[in-house]
C-alpha positions in Angstrom: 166.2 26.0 -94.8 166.0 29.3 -92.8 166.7 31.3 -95.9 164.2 29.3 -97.6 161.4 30.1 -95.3 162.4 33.9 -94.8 162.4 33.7 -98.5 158.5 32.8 -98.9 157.5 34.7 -96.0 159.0 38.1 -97.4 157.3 37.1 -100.4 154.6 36.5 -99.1 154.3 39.7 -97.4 155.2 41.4 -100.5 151.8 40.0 -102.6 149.9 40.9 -100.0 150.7 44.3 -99.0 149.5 46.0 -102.2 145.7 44.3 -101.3 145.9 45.3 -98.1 146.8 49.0 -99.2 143.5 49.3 -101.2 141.2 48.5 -98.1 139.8 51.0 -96.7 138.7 50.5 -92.8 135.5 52.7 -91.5 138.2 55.3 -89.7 140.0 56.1 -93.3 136.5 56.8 -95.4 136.1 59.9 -96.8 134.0 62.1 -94.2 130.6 63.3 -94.9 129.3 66.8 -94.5 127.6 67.5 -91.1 123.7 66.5 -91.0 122.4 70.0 -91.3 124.7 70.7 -94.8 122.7 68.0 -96.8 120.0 68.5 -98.9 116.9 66.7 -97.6 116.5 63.5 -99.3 113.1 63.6 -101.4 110.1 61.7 -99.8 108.9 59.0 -102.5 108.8 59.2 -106.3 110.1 61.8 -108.3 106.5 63.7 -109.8 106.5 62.1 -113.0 105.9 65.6 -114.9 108.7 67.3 -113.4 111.1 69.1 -115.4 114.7 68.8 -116.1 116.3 71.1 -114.3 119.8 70.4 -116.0 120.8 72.1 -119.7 122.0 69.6 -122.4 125.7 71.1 -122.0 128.4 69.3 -123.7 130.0 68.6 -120.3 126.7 67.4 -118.8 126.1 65.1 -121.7 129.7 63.9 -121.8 129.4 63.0 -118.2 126.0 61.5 -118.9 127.8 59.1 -121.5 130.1 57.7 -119.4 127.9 57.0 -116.5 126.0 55.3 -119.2 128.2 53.3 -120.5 129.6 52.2 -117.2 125.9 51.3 -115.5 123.2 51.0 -118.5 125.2 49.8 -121.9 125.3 46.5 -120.9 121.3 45.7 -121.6 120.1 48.9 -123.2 123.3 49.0 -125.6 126.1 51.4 -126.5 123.4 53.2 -129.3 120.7 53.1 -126.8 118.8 50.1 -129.3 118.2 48.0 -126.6 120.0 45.1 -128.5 122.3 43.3 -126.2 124.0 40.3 -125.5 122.5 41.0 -121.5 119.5 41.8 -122.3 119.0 38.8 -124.8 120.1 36.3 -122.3 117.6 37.7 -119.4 114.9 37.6 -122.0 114.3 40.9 -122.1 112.9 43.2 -124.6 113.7 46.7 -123.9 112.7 50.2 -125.8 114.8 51.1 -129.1 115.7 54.7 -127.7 116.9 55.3 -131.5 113.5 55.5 -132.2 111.3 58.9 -131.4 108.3 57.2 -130.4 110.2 55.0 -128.0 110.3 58.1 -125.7 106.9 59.8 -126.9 105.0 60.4 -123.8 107.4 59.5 -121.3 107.6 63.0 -119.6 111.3 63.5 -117.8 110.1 62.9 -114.4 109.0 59.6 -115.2 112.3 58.4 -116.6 114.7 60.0 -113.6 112.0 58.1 -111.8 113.2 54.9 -113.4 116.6 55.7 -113.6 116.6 56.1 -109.8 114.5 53.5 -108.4 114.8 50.8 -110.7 111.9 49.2 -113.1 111.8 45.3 -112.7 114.7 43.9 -113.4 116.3 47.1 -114.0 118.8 48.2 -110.3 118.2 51.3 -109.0 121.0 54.1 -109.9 121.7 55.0 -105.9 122.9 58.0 -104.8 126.2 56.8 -104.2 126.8 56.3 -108.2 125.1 59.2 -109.3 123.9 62.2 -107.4 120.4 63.8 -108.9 122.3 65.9 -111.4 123.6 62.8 -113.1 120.6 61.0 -113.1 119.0 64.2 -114.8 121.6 64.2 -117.2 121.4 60.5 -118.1 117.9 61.3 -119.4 119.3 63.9 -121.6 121.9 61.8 -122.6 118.8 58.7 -123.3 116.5 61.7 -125.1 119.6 62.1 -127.4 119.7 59.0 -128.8 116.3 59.7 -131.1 117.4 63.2 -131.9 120.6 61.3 -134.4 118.0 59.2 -136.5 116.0 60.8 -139.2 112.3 61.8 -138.8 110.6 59.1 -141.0 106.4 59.2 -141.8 104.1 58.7 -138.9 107.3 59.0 -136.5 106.1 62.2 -135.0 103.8 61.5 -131.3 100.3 61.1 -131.8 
């Protein structure tokens, strides 16, 4: 009976210690910077006619498309369409970024805007996920998805 019960308790221990390993307690986080290192965090929206400061390099874009498919693929879909099993089931209808005039007139600002604060049902990308560069070039990576289809008649921005 004794060899019984050491028996389950070892084993026990044994499915348990591998959980336990992957918790992290407040002592063991990663440290932050000091204070006076950080950037200041921007006071309200980002100006919705502000540039992008970030180049469409291939590693900026290929970093931008995995963020992307991790956070925003599951409504917007993996082509950017909008046409999603997600988005169906909220009731949702959401812009066909394969289109040009989906984007037409929505300076950059105004979608890193979105992107980090949320837009209805749409979460917020925090800082945590994605620091200001990857939200810059997530809007590349969004811009990108019109630039693959052909120009068709009356397509161009009035």
């Amino acid at each position: 009976m004794l060899k019984l019960f050491l028996l389950l308790f070892a084993g026990t221990l044994f499915a348990l210690a591998p959980a336990r390993t992957f918790a992290l307690t407040p002592q063991q986080a990663t440290p932050q910077a000091p204070a006076a290192a950080q950037p200041a965090a921007p006071t309200g929206p980002m100006p919705i006619d502000a540039a992008n400061p970030v180049k469409p390099a291939p590693a900026v874009l290929a970093k931008a498309k995995t963020l992307f498919n991790m956070d925003c693929s599951m409504c917007h879909g993996e082509s950017g369409n909008g046409q999603s099993d997600v988005a169906k089931s909220m009731g949702l209808t959401l812009d066909n970024w394969t289109d040009p005039k989906a984007l037409a007139g929505k300076p950059d600002g105004l979608l890193f805007d979105i992107i980090r604060n949320g837009n209805g049902k749409m979460p917020a990308e925090t800082k945590d996920r994605a620091n200001d560069t990857a939200v810059w070039g997530l809007v590349l990576y969004i811009r990108s998805f019109s630039q693959s289809q052909p120009a068709t008649a009356g397509s161009a921005p009035q």
